[in-house]
SEBALUM-814821 format. One record per residue: residue number from 1; residue in one letter; x, y, z of N, C-alpha, C in turn. Coordinates in steps of 0.1 Angstrom, whole numbers, plus 5000, padded with zeros to 4 digits. Atoms other than C-alpha are relative to their C-alpha. Example, Ala and Ser with C-alpha at 12.3 -4.5 7.8 and 13.67 -1.06 7.14 Angstrom:
BEGIN
MIKOL  num  residuo    nX    nY    nZ   caX   caY   caZ    cX    cY    cZ
MIKOL    1        A  5009  4988  5000  5123  4955  5078  5009  5012  5000
MIKOL    2        S  4991  4989  5000  5137  4989  5071  4992  5011  5008
//
This chain:
BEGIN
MIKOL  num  residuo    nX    nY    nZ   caX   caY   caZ    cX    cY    cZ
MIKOL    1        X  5008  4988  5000  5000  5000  5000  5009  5012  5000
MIKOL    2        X  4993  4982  5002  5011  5039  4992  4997  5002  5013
MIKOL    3        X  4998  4993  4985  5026  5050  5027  4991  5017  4997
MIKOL    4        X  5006  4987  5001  5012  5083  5014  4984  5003  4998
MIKOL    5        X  5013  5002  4997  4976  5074  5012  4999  4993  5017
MIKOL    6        X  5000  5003  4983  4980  5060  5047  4999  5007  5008
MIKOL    7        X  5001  4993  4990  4993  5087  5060  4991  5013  4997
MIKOL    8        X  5006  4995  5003  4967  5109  5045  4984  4994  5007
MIKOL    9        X  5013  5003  5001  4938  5086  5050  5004  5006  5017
MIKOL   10        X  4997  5001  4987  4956  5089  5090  4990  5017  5002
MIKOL   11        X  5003  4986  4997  4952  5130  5089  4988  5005  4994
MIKOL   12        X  5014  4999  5005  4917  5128  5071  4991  4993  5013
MIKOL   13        X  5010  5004  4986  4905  5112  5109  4995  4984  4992
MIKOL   14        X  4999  5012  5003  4906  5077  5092  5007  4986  5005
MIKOL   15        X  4988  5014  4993  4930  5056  5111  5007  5007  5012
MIKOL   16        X  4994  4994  4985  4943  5061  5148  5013  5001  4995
MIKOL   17        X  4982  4997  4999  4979  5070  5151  5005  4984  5002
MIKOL   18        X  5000  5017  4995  4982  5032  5163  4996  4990  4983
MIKOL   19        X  5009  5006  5013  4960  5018  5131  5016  5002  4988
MIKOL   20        X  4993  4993  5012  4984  5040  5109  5017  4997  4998
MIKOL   21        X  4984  5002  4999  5021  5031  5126  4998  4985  4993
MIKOL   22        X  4999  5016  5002  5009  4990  5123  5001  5000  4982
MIKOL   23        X  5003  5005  5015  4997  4994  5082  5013  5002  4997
MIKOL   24        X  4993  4996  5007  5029  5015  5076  5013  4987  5006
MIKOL   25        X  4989  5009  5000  5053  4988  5094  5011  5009  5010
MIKOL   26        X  4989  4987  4993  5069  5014  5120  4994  4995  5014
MIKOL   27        X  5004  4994  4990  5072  5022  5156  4988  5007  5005
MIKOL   28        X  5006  4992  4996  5049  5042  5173  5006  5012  4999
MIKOL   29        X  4990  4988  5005  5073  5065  5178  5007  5006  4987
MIKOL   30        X  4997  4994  5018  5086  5068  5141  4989  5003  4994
MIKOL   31        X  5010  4996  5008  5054  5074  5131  5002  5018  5001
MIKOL   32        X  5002  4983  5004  5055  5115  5140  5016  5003  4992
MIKOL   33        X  4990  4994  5007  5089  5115  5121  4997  5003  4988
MIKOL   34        X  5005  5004  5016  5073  5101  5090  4988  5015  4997
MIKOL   35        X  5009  4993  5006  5045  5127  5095  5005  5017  4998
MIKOL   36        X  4991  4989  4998  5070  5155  5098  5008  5003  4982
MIKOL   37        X  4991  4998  5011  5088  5147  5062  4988  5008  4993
MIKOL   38        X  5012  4995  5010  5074  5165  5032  4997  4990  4991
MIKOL   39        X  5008  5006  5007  5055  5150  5006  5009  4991  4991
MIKOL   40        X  4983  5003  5007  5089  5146  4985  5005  4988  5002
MIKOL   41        X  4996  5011  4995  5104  5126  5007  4995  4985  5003
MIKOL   42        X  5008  5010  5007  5078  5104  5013  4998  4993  4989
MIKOL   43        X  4998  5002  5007  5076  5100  4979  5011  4988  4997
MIKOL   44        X  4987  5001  5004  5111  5088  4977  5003  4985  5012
MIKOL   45        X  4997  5011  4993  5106  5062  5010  4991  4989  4995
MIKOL   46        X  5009  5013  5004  5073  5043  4995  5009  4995  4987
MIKOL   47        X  4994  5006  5009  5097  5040  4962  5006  4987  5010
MIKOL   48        X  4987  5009  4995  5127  5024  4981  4984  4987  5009
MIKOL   49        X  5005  5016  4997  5100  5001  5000  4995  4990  4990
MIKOL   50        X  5004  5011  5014  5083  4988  4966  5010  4989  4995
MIKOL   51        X  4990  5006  5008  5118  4977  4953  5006  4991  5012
MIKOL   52        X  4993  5011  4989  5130  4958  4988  4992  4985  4993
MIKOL   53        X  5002  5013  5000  5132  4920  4985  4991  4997  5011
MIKOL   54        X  5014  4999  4991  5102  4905  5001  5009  4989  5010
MIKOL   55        X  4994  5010  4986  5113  4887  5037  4994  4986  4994
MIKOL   56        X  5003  5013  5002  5113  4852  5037  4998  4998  5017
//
């Protein structure tokens, strides 16, 4: 899923802060860093997670 619809759906009052760290795969606490970056960067972290090798 686009971290950037996540964290949009989060600040449209759609997903608790809790709901929003679990979908994106974070801390709790990393979650207000993420909501701190600009749009840009975001951008630029859902790329790099698309292209990671999937865990085994």
């Amino acid at each position: 899923m686009d971290k950037r619809k996540v964290i949009d759906a989060y600040r449209r009052g759609f997903l608790t802060p809790q709901e929003c760290a679990q979908v994106l795969g974070v801390e709790r606490g990393q979650l207000n860093g993420l909501l701190d970056l600009p749009a840009d960067s975001l951008r630029i972290i859902a790329a790099s997670a698309n292209n990671r090798p999937a865990s085994s």
